[in-house]
DOSEBA-994648 format. One record per residue (C-alpha): x, y negated, z negated. Coordinates in steps of 0.02 Angstrom, whole numbers, always signed. Layout:
- X:Y:Z;
...
***
This chain:
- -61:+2729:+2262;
- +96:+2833:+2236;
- +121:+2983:+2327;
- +142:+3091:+2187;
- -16:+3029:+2125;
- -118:+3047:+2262;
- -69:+3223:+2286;
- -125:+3271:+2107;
- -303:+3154:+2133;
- -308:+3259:+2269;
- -315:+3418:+2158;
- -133:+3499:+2255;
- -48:+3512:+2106;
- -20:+3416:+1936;
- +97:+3279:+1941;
- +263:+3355:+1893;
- +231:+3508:+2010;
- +171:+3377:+2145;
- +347:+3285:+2121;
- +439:+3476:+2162;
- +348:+3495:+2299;
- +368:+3312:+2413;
- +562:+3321:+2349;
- +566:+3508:+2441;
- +515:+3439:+2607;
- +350:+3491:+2600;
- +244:+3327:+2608;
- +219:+3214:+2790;
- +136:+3033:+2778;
- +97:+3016:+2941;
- +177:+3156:+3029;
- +334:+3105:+2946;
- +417:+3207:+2819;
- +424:+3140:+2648;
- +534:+3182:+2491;
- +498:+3004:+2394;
- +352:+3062:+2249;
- +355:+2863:+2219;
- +301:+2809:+2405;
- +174:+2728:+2427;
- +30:+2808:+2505;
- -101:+2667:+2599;
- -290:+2711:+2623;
- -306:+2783:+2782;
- -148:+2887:+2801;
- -135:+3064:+2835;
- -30:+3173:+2714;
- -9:+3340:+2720;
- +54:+3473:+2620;
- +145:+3634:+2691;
- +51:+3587:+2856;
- -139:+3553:+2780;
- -220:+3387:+2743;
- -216:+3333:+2581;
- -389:+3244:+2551;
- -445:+3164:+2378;
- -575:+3265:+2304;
- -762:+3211:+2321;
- -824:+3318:+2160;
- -709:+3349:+2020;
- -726:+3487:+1905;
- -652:+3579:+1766;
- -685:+3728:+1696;
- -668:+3847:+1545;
- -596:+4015:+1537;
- -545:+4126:+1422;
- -366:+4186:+1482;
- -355:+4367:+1453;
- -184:+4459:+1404;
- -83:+4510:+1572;
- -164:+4360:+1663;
- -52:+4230:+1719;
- -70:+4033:+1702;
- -23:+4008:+1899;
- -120:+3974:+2064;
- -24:+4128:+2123;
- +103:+4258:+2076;
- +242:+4329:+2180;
- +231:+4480:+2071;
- +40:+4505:+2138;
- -11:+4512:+1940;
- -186:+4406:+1930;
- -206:+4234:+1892;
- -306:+4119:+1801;
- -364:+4037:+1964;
- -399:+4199:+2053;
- -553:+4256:+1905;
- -643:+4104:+1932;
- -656:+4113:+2126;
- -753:+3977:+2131;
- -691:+3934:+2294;
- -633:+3748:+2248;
- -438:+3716:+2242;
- -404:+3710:+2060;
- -249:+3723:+1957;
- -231:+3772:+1751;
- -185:+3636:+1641;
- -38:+3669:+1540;
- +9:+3850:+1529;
- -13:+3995:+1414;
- +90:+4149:+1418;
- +50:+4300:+1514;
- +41:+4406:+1346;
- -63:+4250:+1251;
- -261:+4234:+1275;
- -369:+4127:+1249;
- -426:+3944:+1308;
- -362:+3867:+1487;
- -429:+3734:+1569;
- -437:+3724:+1758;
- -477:+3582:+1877;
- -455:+3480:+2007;
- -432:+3310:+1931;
- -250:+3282:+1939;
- -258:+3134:+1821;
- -345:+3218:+1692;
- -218:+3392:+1700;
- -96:+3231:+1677;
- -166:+3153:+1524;
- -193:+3308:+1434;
- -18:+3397:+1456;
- +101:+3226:+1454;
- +183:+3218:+1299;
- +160:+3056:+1249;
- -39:+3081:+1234;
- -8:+3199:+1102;
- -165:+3288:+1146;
- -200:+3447:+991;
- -208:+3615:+1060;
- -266:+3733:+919;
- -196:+3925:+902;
- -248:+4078:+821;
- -75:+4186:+767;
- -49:+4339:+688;
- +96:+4365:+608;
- +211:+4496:+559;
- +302:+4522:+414;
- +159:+4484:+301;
- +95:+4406:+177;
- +135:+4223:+239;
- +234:+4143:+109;
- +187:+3962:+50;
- +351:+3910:+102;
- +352:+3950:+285;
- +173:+3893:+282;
- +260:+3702:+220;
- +370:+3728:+352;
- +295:+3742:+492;
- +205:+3596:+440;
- +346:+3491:+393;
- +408:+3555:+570;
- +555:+3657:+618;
- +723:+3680:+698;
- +716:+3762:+864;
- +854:+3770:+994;
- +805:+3634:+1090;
- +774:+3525:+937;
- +653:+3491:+798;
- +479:+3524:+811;
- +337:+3380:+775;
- +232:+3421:+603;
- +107:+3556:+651;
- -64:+3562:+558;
- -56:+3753:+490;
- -210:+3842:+394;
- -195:+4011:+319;
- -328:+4112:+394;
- -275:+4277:+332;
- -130:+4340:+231;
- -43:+4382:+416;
- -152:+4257:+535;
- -118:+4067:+540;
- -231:+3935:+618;
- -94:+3821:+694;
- -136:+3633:+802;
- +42:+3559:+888;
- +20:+3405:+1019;
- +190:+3467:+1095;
- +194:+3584:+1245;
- +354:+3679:+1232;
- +384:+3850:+1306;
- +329:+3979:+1194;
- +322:+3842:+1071;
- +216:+3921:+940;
- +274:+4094:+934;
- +459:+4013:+934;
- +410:+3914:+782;
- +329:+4074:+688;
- +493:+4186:+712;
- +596:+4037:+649;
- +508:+4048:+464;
- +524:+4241:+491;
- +355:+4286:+532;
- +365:+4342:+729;
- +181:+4327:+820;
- +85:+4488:+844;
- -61:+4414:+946;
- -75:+4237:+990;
- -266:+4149:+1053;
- -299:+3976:+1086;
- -452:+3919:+1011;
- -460:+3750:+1058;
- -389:+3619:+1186;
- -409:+3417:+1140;
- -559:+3450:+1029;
- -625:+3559:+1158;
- -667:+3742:+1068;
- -643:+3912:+1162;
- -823:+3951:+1086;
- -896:+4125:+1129;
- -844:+4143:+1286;
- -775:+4313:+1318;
- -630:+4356:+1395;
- -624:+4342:+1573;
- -773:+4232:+1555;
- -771:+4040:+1624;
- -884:+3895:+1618;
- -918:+3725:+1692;
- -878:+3598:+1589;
- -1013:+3478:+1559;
- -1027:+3281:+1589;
- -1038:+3251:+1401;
- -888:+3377:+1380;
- -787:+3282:+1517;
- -803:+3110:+1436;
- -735:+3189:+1266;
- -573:+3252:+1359;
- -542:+3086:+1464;
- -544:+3022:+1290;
- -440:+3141:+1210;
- -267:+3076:+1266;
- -291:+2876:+1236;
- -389:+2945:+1035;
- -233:+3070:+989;
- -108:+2918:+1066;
- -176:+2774:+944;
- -195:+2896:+813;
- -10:+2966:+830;
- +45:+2783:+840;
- -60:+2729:+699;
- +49:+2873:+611;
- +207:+2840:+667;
- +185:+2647:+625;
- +132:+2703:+430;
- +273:+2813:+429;
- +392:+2678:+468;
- +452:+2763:+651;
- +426:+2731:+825;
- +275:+2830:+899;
- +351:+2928:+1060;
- +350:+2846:+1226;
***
């Protein structure tokens, strides 16, 4: 097994994170200091991170909570503000998958299953994650609504169609597969409707249901096997679309 992988199996940090953090030294394989995410890591060998063992997981869990506004999507803040990970206190080392922003609520999933946090933030799984926006500037014109479903130009390029529902004349119901910073409010400004409030509602099929905020929940087994699936269902499905389309799906 890769390094890189074990350390997310081993619930340290998602993949990309766990890449930044063997490059910066911080990783030994046998009392010997690592900076090679792609080494390979044998059964049986010590690795450490920052001094502590890195061990894979015997339980793995995720969990449900409902981000409140002014909470931040980290393990920890040098700012001292309060993180997703510190409301659960669950006493487990877990880590959010994906992000939302500090000023956006709503539905984060945390967990200790580095392969999973994988699968549902990579790109190329194209996994939905559903938003509730409200908009300034209303009513929401037809147009922008076609827009934003058509997709639109952004600074660091073109967005993917979006699946867009008017709520409310000022409050969109909007599902992307991307995971761009501050993707969906950057997407609402561009058809001149800047976001007021922004909630996610749902995460690969998963809904934020009534949990309040602040609130978290164990995911169950059923709920689990629905999320594993997630990734490999949106891939065939985006491929499936891409193919009728006539264009490459996106590796």
């Amino acid at each position: 097994m890769r390094l890189v992988k074990y350390l997310a199996s081993a619930g340290v940090a998602s993949r990309r994170a766990s890449e930044e953090i063997v490059r910066a030294g911080r990783v030994t394989v046998g009392g010997v200091v690592v900076t090679d995410p792609a080494r390979d890591v044998a059964e049986g060998d010590q690795v450490t991170v920052d001094g502590d063992r890195a061990t894979q997981p015997q339980q793995r869990v995720v969990y449900a909570l409902n981000k409140p506004a002014g909470v931040v999507s980290t393990a920890s803040d040098p700012q001292g503000r309060p993180t997703v990970v510190s409301l659960l206190g669950a006493g487990l080392r877990l880590y959010p998958v994906g992000r939302l922003d500090a000023d956006s609520t709503g539905l984060i999933l945390l967990t200790n299953d580095g392969e999973l946090a994988h699968r549902l933030t990579h790109p190329r799984f194209e996994v939905p994650k559903t938003y509730r926006a409200t908009l300034a500037n209303p009513p929401v014109s037809a147009g922008a609504v076609e827009a934003l479903r058509a997709g639109v130009e952004l600074d660091d390029g073109p967005t993917s169609p979006a699946r867009v529902r008017k709520l409310r004349p000022d409050t969109l119901e909007i599902t992307i597969h991307e995971g761009r910073k501050r993707q969906v409010r950057r997407m609402c400004e561009a058809v001149g409707h800047p976001v007021r409030r922004l909630e996610r509602v749902a995460f690969g099929g998963l809904p934020l249901g009534e949990l309040k905020p602040g609130a978290y929940r164990r995911l169950t087994a059923a709920e689990l096997e629905a999320l594993a699936s997630a990734g490999s269902e949106a891939r065939r499905s985006g491929a499936s679309s891409s193919a009728a389309r006539g264009r490459r799906p996106r590796a």
